[in-house]
C-alpha positions in Angstrom: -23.2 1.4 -15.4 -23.6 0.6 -12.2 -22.1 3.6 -10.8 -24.9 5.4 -12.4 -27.3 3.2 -10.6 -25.8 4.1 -7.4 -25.5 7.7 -7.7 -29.5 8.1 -9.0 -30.5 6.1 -5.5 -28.0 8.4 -3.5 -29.7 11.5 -4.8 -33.4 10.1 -4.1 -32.9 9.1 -0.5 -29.7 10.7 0.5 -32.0 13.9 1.8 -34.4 11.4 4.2 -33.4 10.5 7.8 -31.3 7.1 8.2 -33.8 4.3 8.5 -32.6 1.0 9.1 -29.5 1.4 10.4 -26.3 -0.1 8.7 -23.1 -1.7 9.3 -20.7 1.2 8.8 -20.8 4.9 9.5 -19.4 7.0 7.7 -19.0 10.9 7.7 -20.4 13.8 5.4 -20.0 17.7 5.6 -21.8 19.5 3.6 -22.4 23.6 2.9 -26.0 24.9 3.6 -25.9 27.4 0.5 -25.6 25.8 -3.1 -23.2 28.0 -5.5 -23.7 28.5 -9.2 -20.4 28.3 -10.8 -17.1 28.8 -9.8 -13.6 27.2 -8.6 -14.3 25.0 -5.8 -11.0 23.6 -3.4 -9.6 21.5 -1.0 -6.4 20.4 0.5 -7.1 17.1 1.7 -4.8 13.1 2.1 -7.3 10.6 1.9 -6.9 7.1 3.8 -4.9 4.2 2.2 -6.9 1.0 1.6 -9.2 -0.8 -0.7 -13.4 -0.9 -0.6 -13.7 3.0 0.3 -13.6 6.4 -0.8 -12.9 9.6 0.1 -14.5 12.9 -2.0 -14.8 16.3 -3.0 -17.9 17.2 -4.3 -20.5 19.6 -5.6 -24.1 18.4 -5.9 -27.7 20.4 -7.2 -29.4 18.4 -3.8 -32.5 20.7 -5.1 -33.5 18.3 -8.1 -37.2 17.5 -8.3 -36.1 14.9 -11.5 -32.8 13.4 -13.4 -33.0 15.9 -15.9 -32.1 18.5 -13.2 -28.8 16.2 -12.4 -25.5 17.9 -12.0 -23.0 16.6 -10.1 -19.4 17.3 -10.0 -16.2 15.2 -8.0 -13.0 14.2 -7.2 -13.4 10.6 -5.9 -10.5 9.4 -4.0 -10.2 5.4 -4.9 -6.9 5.3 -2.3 -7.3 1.1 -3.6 -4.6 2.7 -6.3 -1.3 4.3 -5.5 -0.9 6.4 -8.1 -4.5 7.7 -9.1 -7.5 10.3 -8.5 -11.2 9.7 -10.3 -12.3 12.9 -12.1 -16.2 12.6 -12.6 -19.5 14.9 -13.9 -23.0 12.9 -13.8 -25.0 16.0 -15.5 -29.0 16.0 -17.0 -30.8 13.0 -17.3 -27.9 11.0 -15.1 -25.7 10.8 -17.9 -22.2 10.1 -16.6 -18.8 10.7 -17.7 -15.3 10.4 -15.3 -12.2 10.2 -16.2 -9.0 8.6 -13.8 -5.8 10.6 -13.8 -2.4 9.3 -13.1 -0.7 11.3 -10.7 2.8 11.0 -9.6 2.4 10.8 -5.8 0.5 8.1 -3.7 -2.2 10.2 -2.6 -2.7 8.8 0.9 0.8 9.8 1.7 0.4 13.4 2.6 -2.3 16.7 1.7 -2.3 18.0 -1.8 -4.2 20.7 -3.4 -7.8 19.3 -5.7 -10.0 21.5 -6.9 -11.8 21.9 -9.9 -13.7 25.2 -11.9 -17.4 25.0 -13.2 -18.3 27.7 -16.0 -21.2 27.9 -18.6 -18.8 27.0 -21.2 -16.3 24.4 -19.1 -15.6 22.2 -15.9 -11.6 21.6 -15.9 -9.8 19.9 -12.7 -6.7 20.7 -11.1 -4.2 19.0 -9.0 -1.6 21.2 -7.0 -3.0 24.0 -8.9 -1.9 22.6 -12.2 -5.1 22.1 -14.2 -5.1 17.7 -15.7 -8.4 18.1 -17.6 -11.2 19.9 -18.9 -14.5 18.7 -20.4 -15.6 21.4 -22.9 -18.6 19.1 -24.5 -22.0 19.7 -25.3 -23.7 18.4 -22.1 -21.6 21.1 -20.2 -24.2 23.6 -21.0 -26.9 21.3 -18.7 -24.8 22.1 -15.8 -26.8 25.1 -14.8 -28.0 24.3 -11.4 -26.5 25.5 -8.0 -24.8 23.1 -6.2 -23.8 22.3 -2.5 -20.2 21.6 -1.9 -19.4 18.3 0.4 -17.2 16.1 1.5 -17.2 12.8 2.8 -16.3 9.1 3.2 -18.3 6.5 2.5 -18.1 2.8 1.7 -19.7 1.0 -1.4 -21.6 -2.1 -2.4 -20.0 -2.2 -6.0 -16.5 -3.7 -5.8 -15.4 -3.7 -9.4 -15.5 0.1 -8.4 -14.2 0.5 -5.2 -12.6 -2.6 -4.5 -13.5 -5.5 -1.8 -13.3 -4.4 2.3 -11.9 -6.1 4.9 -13.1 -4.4 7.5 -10.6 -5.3 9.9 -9.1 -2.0 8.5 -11.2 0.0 10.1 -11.2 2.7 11.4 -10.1 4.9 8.4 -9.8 8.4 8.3 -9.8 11.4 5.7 -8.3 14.5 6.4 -9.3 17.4 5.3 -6.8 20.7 5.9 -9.3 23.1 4.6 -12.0 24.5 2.0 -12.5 27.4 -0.5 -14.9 28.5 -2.6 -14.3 31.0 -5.4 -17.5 33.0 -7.2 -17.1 33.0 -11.4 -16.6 36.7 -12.1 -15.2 36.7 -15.8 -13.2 39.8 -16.3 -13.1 41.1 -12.9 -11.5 38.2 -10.9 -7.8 37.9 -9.3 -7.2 34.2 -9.4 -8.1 31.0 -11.2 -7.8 30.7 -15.3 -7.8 33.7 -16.6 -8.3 35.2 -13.4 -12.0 35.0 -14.0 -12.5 34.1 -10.1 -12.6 35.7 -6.9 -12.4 34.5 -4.1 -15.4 34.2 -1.3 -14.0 32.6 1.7 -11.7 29.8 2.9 -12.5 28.0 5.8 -8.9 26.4 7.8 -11.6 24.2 10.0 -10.3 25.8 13.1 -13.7 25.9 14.2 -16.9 24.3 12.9 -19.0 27.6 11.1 -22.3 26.5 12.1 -23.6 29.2 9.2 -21.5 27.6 6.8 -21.9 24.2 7.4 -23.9 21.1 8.4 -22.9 17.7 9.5 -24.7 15.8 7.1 -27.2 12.8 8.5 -28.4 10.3 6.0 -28.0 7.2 3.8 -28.6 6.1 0.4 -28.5 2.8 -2.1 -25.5 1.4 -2.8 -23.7 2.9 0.4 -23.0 0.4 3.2 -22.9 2.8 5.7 -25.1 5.6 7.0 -23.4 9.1 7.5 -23.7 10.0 11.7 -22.3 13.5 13.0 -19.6 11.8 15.3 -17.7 10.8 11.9 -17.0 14.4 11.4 -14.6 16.1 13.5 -12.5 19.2 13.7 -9.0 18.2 15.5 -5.1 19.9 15.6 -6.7 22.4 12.8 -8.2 19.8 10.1 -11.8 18.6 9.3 -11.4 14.6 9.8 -13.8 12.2 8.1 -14.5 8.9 9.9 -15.7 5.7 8.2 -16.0 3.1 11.6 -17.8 0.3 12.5 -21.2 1.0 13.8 -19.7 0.3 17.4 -17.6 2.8 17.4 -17.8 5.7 15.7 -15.8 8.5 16.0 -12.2 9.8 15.4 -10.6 6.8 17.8 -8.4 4.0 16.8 -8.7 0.7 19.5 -8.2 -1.6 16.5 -4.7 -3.8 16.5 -3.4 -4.4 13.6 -3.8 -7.5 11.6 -2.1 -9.3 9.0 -4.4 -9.4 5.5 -2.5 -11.3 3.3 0.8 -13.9 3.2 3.4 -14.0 0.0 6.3 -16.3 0.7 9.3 -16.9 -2.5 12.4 -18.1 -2.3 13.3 -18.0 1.2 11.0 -14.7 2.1 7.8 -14.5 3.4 6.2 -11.0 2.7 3.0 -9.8 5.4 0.6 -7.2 4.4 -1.0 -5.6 7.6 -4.1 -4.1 7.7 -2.8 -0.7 9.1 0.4 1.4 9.2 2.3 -1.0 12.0 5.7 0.7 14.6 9.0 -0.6 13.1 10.6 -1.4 16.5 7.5 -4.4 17.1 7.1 -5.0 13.4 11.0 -5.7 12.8 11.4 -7.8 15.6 12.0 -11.1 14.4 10.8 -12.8 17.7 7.5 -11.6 17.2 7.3 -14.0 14.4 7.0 -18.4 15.0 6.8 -20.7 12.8 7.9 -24.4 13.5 10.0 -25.7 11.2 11.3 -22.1 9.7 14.0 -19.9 11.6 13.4 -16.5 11.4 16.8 -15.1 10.2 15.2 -11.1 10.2 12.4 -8.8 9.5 12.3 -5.3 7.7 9.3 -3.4 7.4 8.9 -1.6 4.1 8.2 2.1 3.6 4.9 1.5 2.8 4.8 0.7 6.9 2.5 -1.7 6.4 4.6 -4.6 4.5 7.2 -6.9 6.6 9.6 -8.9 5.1 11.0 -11.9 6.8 14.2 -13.4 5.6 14.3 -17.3 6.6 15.8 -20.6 6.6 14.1 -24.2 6.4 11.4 -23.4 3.5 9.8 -26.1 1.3 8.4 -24.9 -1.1 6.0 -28.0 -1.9 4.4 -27.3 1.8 2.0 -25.3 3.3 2.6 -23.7 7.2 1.3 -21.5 9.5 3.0 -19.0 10.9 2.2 -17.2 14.6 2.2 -13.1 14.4 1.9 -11.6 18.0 3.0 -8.5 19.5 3.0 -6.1 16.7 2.0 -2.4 17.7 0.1 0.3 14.9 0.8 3.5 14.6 -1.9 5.3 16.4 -2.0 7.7 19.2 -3.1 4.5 21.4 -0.5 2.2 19.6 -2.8 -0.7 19.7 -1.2 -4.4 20.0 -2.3 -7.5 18.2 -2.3 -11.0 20.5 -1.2 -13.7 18.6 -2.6 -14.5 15.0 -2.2 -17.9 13.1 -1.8 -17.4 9.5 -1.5 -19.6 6.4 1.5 -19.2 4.2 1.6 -20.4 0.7 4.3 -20.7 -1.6 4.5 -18.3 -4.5 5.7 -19.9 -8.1 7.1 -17.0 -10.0 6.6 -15.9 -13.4 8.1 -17.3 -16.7 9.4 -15.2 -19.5 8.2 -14.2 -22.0 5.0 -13.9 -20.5 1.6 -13.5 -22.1 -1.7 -12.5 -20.7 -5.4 -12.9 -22.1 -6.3 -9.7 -20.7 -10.2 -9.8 -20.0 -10.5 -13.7 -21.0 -9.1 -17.2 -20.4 -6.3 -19.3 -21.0 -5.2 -19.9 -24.2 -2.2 -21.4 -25.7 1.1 -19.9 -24.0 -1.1 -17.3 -22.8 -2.0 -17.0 -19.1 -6.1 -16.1 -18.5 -6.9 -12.8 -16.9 -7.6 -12.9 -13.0 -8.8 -10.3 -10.3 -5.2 -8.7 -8.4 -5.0 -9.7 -5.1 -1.6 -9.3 -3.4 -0.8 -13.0 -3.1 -0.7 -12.9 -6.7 2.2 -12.8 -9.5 -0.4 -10.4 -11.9 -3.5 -9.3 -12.5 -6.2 -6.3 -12.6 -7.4 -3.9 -10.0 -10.9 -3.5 -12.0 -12.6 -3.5 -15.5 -15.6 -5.1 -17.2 -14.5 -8.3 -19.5 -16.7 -8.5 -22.9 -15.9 -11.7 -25.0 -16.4 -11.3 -28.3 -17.7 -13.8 -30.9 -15.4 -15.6 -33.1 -17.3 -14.1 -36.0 -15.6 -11.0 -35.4 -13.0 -10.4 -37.6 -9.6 -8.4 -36.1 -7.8 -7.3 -39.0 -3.9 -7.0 -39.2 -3.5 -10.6 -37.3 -3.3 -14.1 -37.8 -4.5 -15.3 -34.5 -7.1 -12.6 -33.3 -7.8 -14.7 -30.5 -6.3 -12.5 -27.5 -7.9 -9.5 -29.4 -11.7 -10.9 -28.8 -11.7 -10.5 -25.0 -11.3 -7.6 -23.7 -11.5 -5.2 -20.6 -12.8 -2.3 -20.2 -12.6 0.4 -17.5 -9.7 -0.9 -16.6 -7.7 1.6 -14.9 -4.5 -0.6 -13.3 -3.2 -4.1 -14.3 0.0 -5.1 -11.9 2.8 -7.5 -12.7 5.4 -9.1 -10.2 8.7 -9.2 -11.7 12.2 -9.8 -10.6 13.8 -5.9 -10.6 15.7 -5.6 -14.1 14.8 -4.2 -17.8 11.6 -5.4 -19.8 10.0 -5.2 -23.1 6.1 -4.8 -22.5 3.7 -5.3 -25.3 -0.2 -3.9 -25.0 -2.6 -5.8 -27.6 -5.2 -3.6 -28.1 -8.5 -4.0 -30.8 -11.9 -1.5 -30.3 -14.4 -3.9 -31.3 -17.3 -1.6 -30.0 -17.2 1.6 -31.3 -17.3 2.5 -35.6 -17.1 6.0 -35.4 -14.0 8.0 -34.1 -13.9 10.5 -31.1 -16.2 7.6 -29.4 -13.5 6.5 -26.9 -10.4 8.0 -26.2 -7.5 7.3 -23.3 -4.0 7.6 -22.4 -1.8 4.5 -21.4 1.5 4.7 -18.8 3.8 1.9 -17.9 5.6 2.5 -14.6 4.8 5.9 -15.0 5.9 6.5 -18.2 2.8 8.1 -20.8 3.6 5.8 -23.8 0.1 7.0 -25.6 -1.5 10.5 -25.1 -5.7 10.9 -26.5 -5.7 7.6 -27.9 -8.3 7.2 -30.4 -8.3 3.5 -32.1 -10.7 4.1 -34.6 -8.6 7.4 -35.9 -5.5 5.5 -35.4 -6.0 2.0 -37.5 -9.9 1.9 -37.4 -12.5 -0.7 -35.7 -11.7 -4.2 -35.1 -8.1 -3.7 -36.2 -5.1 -5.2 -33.9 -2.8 -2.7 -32.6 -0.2 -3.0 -30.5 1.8 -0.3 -28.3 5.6 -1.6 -27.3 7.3 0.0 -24.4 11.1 -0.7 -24.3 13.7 -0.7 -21.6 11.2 -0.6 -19.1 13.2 -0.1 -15.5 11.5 -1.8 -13.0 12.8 -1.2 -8.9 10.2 -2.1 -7.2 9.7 -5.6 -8.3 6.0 -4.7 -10.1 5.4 -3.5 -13.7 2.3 -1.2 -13.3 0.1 -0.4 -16.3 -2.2 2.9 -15.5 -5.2 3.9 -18.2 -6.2 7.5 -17.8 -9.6 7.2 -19.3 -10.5 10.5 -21.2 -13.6 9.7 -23.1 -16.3 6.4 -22.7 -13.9 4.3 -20.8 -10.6 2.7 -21.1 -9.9 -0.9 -22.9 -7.0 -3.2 -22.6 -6.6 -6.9 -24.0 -3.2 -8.7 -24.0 -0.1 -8.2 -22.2 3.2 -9.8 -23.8 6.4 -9.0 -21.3 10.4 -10.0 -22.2 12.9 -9.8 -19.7 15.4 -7.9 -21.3 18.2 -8.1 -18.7 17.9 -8.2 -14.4 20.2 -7.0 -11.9 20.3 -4.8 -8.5 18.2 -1.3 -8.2 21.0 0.1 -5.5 19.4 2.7 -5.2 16.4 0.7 -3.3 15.7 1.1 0.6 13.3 -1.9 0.3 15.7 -3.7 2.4 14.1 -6.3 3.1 13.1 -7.5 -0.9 15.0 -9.7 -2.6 17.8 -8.1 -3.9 21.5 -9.3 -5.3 24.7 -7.7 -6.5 27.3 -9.2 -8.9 30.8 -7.1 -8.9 32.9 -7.3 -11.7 35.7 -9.6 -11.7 39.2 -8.3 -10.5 41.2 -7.9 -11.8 39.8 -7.9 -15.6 41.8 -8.7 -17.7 43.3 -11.3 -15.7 45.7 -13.9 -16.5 45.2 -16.3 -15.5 43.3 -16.1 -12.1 40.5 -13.9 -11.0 38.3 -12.9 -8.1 34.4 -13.1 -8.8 32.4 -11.3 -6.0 29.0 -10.8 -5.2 26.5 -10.0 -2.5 23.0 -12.6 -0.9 20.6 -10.7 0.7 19.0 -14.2 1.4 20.2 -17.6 1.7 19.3 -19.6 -1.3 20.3 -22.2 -4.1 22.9 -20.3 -6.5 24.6 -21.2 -9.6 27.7 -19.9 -10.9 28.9 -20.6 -14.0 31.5 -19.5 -16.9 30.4 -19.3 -20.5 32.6 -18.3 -23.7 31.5 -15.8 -25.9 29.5 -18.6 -27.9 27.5 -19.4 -25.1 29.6 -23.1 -24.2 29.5 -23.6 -20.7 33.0 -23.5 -19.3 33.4 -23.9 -15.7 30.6 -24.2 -13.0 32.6 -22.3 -10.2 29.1 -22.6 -7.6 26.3 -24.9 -7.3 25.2 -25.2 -3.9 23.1 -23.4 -1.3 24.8 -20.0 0.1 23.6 -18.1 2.9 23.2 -14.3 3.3 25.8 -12.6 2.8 29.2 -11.6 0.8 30.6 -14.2 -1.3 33.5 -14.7 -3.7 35.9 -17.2 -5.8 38.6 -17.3 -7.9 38.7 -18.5 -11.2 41.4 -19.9 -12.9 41.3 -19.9 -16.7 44.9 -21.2 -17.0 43.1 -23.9 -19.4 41.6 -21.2 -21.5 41.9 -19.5 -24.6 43.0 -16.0 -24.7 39.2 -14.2 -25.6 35.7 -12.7 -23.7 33.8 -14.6 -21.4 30.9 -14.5 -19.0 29.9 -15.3 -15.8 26.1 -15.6 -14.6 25.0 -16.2 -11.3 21.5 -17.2 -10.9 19.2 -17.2 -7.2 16.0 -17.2 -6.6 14.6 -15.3 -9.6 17.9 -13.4 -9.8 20.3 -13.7 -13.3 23.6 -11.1 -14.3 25.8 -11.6 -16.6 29.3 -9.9 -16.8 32.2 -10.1 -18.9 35.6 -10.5 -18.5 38.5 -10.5 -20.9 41.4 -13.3 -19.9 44.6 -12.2 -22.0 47.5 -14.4 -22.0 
């Protein structure tokens, strides 16, 4: 793996002086005493974004060869919302990690990681609630002391980390402190078992200049070179720095930029590169376009998405659109000028939908693509394989989806109108014969549909098998498929997805997404008139229409554009049958159905 490849040239050269001096900087601290054993901890939020990570680590910095390798991390990949990397290189550079869902965005606020090294175990905890352990044979190679560290750094492989823009930066980690905890077994107060005791705890109100060192030095595979100005005690936290070489340092004089452009229906979502002020980001002014009028803008709660509601789009054209004025967050609330970007349309997503996870296009099925967030699907990472036709997937007809594959993947994203979905994983293990040779756990929107899964166990090699999640809820207009990988690397290769039903999350604060309510009819029953209500966020094309309980189209009480707003109609069924009927409106990728009973 590459990540292998990476670590083995950061070990070599990350003790030597910087040479030739890099793009980035980034920041490292780093303990002058290596430990042997024990429970190592932080409390740390690491910076939002993609191409970077944030770490806690321990590292044997003594090794004359790889067989003296041990290594031991949290890697904080903040390209995923809803995920920490768990990872052990150990003798001979053999490396295993594992991802963990988590059900926080971890770049939102501190949390507690830490993770205990024994002679018989390494296990990681999260909020002190331990989410794995690694009891195998190589465990006993971990023998070596260790320094602890921390940094931020930014690297070259992007199937790992994820690409950089580097208009982002500055980025910051923030670290609230440190603790270190010796492995006393039998005689400890804390940790499992209480087998621990604790040595110190540094809160970083100070630097200890016995304790620690602000680290100086580079290595293969890292784009930036670690400088002591990107490590900096401030308000009672230790704050990693990953800057541009001009200015390093815990300072932000960066304005905020717009990354990426979405527009459907008769929104236009902005992604900026940085959390942005609501007051500048939500006013509409800020915003030109010639040819559109800006009806409003709502920033999201992410802080960095805007969504503008407007009038005049055509979705067969292209336009540019002027963003000026908008302020970040920072101390020095830094101001864009003015910024011309592209906006393209967005066609949305047909149901069912089916994906050729890992390979191309197919029949009905779409080909696999790299997520970007201009896109309607695709996934954050993974390694494709295609596999020859001479492979033979038993338990299907059509093994065709089952003979590409990804593995590694961790997260696969899906735009979907909010509603209820049935989601289908194909899944095959084409690699491995034996069982125990690659184990993981699957979770749609959060939801663990598979725990340890072991293919070869389950239905054997080069079998089909398929994993149906039903009455999946989706509110936030994505369907997110995690893979916790426990055990040589997760593998995913189709996605199947039914719209079961769609309809208003109320609950949402996202004002500013596209969002509808139908009301039931009043009064129901009626006879033979009745009022049919119902709420636009947006002004678009809607259709409302009558159906009996065969499905035989009625009335058509609406087929016109509407504008934002509350609408309603009566509906008179003096024509009708006593019976059950329905009415559907359908917007932009908006359909409800609701009955009503007319009873004469």
């Amino acid at each position: 793996m590459k990540r292998i490849v990476v670590l083995l040239a950061a070990t070599i050269l990350l003790c030597s002086a910087t040479g030739n001096a890099k793009k980035y900087k980034g920041g490292e601290l780093l303990t002058k005493e290596a430990y042997l054993y024990g429970r190592f901890e932080t409390r740390c939020k690491p910076p939002q974004g993609s191409g970077f990570l944030a770490t806690l680590f321990t590292f044997n910095f003594a090794l004359q060869s790889s067989a003296e390798w041990n290594e031991i991390a949290f890697d904080f990949l903040s390209r995923y919302d809803h995920d920490v990397q768990l990872l052990t290189i150990g003798p001979g550079q053999v490396l295993h990690n594992s991802h963990q869902w988590v059900d926080f965005v971890s770049s939102d606020d501190f949390h507690d990681y830490g993770f205990e090294w024994t002679p018989q175990y390494i296990a990681w905890f999260i909020d002190g609630v331990e989410v794995y352990r690694r009891t195998q044979s190589d465990i006993a190679g971990f023998i070596y002391p260790q320094k602890i560290g921390m940094d931020i750094w930014q690297p070259s492989y992007i199937t790992w980390s994820g690409q950089l823009d580097d208009r982002v930066l500055p980025v910051f980690a923030y670290y609230d402190w440190a603790s270190y905890a010796a492995y006393t077994p039998g005689t400890g107060d804390m940790g499992t078992g209480n087998n621990f005791t604790r040595q110190w705890k540094d809160e970083f109100d100070s630097l200890d200049q016995n304790r620690w060192e602000k680290f100086t030095g580079t290595f293969d595979g890292n784009n930036c070179d670690f400088v002591p100005e990107n490590v900096v005690l401030h308000d009672g936290a230790m704050i990693l720095c990953l800057t541009k070489e001009s200015l390093p340092g815990y300072v932000d004089q960066s304005p905020p930029v717009v990354l990426w452009t979405r527009a459907l229906g008769n929104t236009i979502q902005l992604g900026f590169s940085e959390d942005v002020e609501k007051a500048s980001a939500e006013n509409k002014s800020n915003y030109i376009s010639s040819g559109l009028a800006i009806i409003n803008a709502n920033l999201l709660t992410d802080q960095r998405t805007v969504i503008l509601t407007v009038s005049g789009m055509n979705p067969a054209v292209n336009f540019n659109l002027i963003v000026l004025h908008i302020k970040d967050n920072s101390i020095n609330h830094n101001m864009m000028g003015a910024q011309v970007v592209t906006v393209a349309t967005t066609t949305p997503l047909t149901f069912p939908l089916q994906i050729n996870v890992g390979g191309n296009a197919f029949g009905d099925y779409l080909g696999d693509q790299l997520w970007s967030p201009n896109l309607e699907y695709g996934h954050l990472d993974g390694n494709a394989t295609q596999w020859p036709s001479s492979v033979d997937i038993h338990g299907v007809e059509n093994d065709t989806v089952y003979l590409s594959d990804l593995e590694d993947v961790v997260e696969y994203r899906i735009r979907v109108p909010n509603g209820i979905y049935r989601v289908s994983l194909m899944i095959a293990e084409n690699k491995f014969m034996e069982t125990g040779a690659r184990i993981f756990d699957i979770l749609v929107e959060g939801t663990r549909l598979v725990s340890n899964l072991d293919l070869v166990a389950r239905v054997g090699s080069q079998t089909a098998y398929q994993i149906i999640a039903n009455n999946v809820t989706v509110a936030d207009e994505m369907i997110d498929i995690h893979l916790n990988n426990l055990w040589n690397l997760s593998l995913l290769n189709g996605i199947a997805v039914e719209q079961l039903s769609t309809g208003v999350n109320e609950g949402s604060s996202d004002a500013g997404a596209i969002r509808f309510q139908v009301q039931q009819n009043y009064p129901n029953p009626f006879n033979p008139s009745t009022k049919i209500s119902w709420q636009s966020p947006v002004g678009s094309w809607q259709v409302l229409k009558v159906f009996d309980i065969l499905g035989n189209e009625v009335a058509t009480l609406v087929d016109e554009e509407k504008e934002a707003g509350y609408h309603s109609i009566d509906f008179n069924g003096s024509d009708l049958a006593s019976g059950i009927y329905f009415y559907t409106l359908r917007a932009n990728n908006f359909v409800q159905n609701r009955k009503m009973i007319l009873l004469k």
